[in-house]
N, C-alpha and C positions, 0 to 999 in steps of 0.2 A: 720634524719641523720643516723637512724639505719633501719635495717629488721631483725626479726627474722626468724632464718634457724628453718628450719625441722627438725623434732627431729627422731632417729631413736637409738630404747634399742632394745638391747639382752644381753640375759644374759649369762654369763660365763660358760662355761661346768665344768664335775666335774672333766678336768684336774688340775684343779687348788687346788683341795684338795689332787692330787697323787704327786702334786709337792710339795706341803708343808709338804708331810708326808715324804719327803726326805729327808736323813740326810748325815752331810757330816762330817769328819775328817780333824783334824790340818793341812796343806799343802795340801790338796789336792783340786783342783781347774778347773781342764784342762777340765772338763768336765762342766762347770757352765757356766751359761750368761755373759759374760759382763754386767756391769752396767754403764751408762754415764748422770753424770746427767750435762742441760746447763742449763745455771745461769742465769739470766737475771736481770738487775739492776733496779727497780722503773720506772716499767712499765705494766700499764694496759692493762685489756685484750681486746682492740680497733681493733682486729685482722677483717679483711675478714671472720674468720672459726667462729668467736663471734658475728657477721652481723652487723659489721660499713662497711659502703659501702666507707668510705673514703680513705682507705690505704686499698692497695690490698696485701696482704701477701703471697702471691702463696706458699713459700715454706713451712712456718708454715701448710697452708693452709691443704699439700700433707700428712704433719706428722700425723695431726688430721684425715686426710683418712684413713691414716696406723694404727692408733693407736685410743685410748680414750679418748675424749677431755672434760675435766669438766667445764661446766657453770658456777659451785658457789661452786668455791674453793675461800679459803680466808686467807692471811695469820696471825700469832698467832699474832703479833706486827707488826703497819706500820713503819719500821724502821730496817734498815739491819740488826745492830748486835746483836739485841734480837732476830731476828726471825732469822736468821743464828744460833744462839746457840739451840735452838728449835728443829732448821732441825735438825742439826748436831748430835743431842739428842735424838732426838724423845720424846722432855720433856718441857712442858711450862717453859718460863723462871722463871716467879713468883714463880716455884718450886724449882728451879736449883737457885736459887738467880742471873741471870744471865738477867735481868730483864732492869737494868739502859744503856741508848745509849753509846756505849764505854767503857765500866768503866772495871776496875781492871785491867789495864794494866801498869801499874806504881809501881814505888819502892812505900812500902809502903802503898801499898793498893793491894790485889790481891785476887781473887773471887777461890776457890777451888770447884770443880764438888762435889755434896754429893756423899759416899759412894756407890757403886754400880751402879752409871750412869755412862757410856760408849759411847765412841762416836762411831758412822756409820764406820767410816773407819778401825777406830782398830776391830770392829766384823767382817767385811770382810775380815783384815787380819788374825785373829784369823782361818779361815775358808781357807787359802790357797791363798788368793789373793791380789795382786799386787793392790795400792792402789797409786793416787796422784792428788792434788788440782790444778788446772793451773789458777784460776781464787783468788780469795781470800780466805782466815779461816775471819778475823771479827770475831771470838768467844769472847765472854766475861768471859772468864776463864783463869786460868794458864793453858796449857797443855804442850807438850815434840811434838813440831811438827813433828819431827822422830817416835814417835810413834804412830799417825796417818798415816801419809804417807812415804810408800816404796820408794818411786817414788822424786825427786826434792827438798824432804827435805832440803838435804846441801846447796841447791842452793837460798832459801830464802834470805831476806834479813833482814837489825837490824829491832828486834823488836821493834812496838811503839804504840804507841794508837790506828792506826786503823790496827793494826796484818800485821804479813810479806805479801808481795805477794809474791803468787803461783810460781811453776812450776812442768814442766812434760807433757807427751802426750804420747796418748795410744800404738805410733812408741819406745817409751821408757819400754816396757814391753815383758820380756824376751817371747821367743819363748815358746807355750805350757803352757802357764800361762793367766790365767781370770783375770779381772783387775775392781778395782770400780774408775772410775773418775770421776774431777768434773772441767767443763770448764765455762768460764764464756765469752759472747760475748756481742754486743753493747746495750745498752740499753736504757732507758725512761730519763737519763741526757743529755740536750742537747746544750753540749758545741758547740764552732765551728760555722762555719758555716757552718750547716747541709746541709742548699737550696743546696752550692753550691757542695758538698759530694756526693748528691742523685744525680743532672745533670752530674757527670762525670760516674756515676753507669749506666746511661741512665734512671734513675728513674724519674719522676716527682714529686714532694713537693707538698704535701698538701697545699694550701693560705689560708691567716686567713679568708678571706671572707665567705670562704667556710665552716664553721665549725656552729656547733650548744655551742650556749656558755649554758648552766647549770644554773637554776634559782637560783642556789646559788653562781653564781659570775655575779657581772653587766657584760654587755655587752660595754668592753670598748677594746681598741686596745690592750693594753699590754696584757692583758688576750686573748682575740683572736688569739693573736702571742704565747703565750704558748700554747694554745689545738693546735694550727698547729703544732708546733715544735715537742709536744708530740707524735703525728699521722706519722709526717716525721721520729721520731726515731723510728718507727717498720719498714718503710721501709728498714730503716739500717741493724735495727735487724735481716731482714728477707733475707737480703743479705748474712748476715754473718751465719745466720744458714743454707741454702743453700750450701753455701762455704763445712762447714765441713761437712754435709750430705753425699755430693758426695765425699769430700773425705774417709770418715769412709767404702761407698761403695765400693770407688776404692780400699780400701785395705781389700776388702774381710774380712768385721768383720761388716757387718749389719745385717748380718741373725743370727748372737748370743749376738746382744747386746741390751739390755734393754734401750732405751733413753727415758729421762723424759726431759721433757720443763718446765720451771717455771718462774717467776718473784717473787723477795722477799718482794716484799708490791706494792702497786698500783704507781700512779705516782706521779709528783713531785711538783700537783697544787699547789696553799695555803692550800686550805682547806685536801690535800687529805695524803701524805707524812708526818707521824708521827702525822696522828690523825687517831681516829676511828671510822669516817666515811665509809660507803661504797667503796667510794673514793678510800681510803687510805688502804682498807682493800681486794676489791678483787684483785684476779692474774690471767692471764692466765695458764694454768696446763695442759699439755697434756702429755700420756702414750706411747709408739708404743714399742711392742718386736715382731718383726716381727720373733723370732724362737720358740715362744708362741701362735699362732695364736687360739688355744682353751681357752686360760687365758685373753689374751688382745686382745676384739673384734674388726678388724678393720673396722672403721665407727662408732661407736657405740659416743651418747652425752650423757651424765647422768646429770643429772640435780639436784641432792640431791647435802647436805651440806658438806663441804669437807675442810678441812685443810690441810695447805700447809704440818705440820708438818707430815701427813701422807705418805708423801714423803717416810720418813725415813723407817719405820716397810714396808710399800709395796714393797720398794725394796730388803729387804732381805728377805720376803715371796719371793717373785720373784728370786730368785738368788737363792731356797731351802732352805734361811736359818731362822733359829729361830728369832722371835720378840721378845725380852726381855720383862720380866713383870713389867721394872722399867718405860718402857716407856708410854707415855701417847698416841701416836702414833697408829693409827690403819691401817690393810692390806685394802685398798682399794676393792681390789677383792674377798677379803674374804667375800661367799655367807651371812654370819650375817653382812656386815658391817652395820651400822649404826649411825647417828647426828641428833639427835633433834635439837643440836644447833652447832655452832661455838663460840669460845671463844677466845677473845682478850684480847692484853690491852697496854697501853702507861703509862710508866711513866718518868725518865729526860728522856727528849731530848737532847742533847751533854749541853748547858749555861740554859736550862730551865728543871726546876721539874715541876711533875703534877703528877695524879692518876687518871687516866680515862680507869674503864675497859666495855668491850664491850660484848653481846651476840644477835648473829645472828642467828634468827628464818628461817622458810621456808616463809615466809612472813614478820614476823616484825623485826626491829632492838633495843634493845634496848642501852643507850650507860647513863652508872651512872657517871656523875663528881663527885669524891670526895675533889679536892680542889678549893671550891669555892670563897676562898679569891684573885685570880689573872683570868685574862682573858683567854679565851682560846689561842689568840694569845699573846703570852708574850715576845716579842722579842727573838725568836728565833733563830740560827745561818742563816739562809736563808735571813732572814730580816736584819740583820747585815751588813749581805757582798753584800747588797742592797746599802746599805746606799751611796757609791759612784757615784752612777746613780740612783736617785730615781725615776726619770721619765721615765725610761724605766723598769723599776720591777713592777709586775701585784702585789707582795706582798705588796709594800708601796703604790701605787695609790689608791689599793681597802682602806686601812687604812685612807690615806688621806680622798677618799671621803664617810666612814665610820666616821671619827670627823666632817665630814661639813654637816653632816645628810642627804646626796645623797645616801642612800642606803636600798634596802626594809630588813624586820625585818627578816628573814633570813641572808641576805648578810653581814647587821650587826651586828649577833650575835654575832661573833670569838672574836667581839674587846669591850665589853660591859660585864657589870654583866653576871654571868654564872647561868643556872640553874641545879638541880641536878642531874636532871634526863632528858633523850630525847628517844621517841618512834618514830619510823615513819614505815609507812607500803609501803613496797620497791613495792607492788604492784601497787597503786597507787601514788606512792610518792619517782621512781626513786633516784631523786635529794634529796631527804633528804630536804625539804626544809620546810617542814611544820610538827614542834614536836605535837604531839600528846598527851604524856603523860598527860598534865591537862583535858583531855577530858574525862568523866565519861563514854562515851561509848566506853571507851580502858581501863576501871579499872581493868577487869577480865584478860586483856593480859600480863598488866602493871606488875599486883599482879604473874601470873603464870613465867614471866624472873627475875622479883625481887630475887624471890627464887632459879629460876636457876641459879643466879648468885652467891647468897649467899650458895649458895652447893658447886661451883664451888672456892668461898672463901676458904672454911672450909675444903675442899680436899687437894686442891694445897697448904695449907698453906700462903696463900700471900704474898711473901716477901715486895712487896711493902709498907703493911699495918707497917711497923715498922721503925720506925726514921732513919735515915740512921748517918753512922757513921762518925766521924769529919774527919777521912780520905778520905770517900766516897766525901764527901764537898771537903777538900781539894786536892783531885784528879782535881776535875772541876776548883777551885780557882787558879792554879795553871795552868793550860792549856789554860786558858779566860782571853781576856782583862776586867778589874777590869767594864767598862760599859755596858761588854754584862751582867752580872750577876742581871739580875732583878727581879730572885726569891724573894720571901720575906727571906728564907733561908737562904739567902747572902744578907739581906740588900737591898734587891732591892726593 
């Protein structure tokens, strides 16, 4: 069901060091790139330009022409609003304490940025430019959303748990003024009925027949009908980013705007969305500044390790401006960049805690459970708002015939004893489907991410690692029917 494309590097000239050595002053802007970054919602990178032959993406397709398109970028959390705080940051949430799905957005409990973190949008205003969200914040912090965005602020709405939605558009930014946006278009949820979306589009939908189902989910119809669904929502996606391409052209601001493509975690399978698998963890990621053409090669694939959260520090490299030393965040194009690894992690999910942090090698995956007392699937909010149609949710069927012992020892991990540790080597071992860890002939790899991770501990400080506090509980207590809460935590 896949091909892989052709690879083709070149490297960066050394405009990229005359632009970074540029400095700019308070207001002044008229001369900088545009920045636009498009958001895409819990959607893998299934693309035509990533070589699934099943959804043809042409416009995506044309950016990644234009621009840089990363293989094995991956985002810091599978789960919007810790990896949203990350972006926005350029800063693991486990350091920011901004770590938990949703939280601190309630009287009585509220999550404050450490001393000296700064978000993305106030440094580009600090620098002259017009700044505004059209798509979501989801930050897990207090902030002053007037003082991130120039642009649509007023026009929010009451704050609530999952943060105002956006506005603004870059038709909204004074004459002679640079601008950082952030828009957000259709993505890897796939309410609706998509089929009949795509046939008015003249698009054709992917059918479940046609899909390759993953050795870590049986092959059964509800799960068929999500990998189609998932595949039918790029074609969406790929509509709507089209859409604004050619409008950003028509109004003459493509040749100085920097646009970055992303996804904020993989998609929306069971296994994949707010866990740290593979799955769950890579994005598609693509670069194009078509007024940069010596910085951002176009055609160029790169195939090293890449974090989404590099988003952030790349694009104010790219814009001439300074990367903060608070960020954990790195310039992409910066001829030193370099990942040995990628660094994840999940802890609550909106009604479920856990502690599962993750590090992604250029071959193996390592992934350390630290709470072994509850399953991996622990009734979840996904599984919840299942529960009215259980026969048609690929979530509750696989469960179901997971308790009637119809499923191999993969399929059945999620919903059984946990163990504490999982290896798998994505080279042979795509799917994650066969752990490695007890195997003597992976002790020297096992033994070499153990440690990377425990650095990775000791650095970041771990918020995770510390009890969470009666408010942090009653945040969730308070927002959950009393039977989704089956943490041990709460009693469950």
């Amino acid at each position: 069901m896949t091909k892989r494309l052709g690879l083709r590097h070149r490297v960066p000239s050394l405009a990229l060091a005359a632009l970074l050595a540029a400095t700019v002053t308070a207001g002044e802007s008229t001369d900088r790139p545009n920045v636009l970054w498009i958001d895409i919602d819990d959607q893998s990178p299934w693309y035509s330009s990533y070589g699934h032959d099943l959804a043809e993406t042409p416009n995506i397709d044309a950016l990644a022409n234009e621009g840089v398109l990363f293989e094995r970028a991956y985002a810091p959390t599978p789960v919007c609003s810790p990896t949203r705080s990350s972006l926005i940051t350029g800063s693991y949430a486990i350091r920011i304490g901004a770590h938990d799905h949703r939280s601190g957005r309630v009287p009585g409990y509220r999550i404050s940025l450490p001393e000296g973190v700064v978000t993305v949008p106030e440094l580009f205003r600090r620098a002259g430019y017009e700044t505004y969200n059209a798509g979501k914040d989801d930050f897990n912090f207090t902030y002053d959303r007037a003082a991130l965005y120039s642009i649509g602020a007023s026009q929010q709405s009451a704050a609530s748990w999952k943060g105002p939605r956006g506005a603004g558009h870059w038709r909204d930014v004074p004459p002679g003024k640079s601008f950082f946006g952030q828009m957000k278009v259709a993505g890897g949820k796939g309410g609706g009925n998509i089929d009949a979306e795509l046939r008015e589009l003249g698009l054709t939908p992917v059918a479940p027949e046609d899909v390759r189902v993953p050795a870590q989910y049986p092959d059964i119809p509800q799960v068929r009908h999500h990998i189609a669904t998932h595949y039918n929502t790029m074609l969406r996606t790929d509509h709507e980013v089209g859409k604004h391409v050619a409008q950003l052209k028509a109004d003459g601001l493509w040749e100085n705007t920097v646009v970055v493509l992303f996804s904020d975690h993989g998609s929306d399978l069971p296994r994949s969305k707010e866990f740290t698998y593979a799955e769950g963890l890579q994005i598609p990621l693509i670069f194009v500044a078509p007024g940069l053409p010596d910085t951002v090669v176009p055609g160029t694939r790169r195939t090293d390790l890449v974090s989404l959260m590099d988003v952030a520090a790349t694009s104010l490299a790219l814009a001439g401006l300074d990367v903060p030393r608070f960020m954990d965040a790195k310039n992409v194009f910066d001829p030193g960049y370099r990942r040995d690894y990628v660094f994840a992690s999940a802890d609550r999910m909106s009604n479920v805690i856990d502690r599962v942090r993750s590090v992604m090698g250029p071959r193996f995956h390592y992934i350390r459970n630290f709470m072994l007392d509850r399953p991996l699937m622990n009734w979840g909010h996904r599984e919840m708002l299942s529960l009215p149609d259980p026969g048609a949710s690929s979530f509750l069927t696989i469960r179901r015939l997971a308790e009637q012992g119809k499923l191999t020892t993969a399929q059945a991990a999620p919903y059984g004893p946990r163990v504490a540790e999982e290896l798998y080597d994505l080279e042979n071992d795509p799917d994650e489907a066969v752990n490695l860890a007890e195997d003597p002939a992976y002790s020297a790899v096992l033994d070499e991410m153990r440690h990377a991770l425990a650095v990775w501990i000791e650095d970041t400080d771990d918020k995770g690692q510390y009890p969470r506090s009666r408010a942090a509980l009653d945040e969730v207590t308070e927002r959950y029917p009393a039977k989704w809460l089956r943490s041990p935590e709460f009693g469950g």
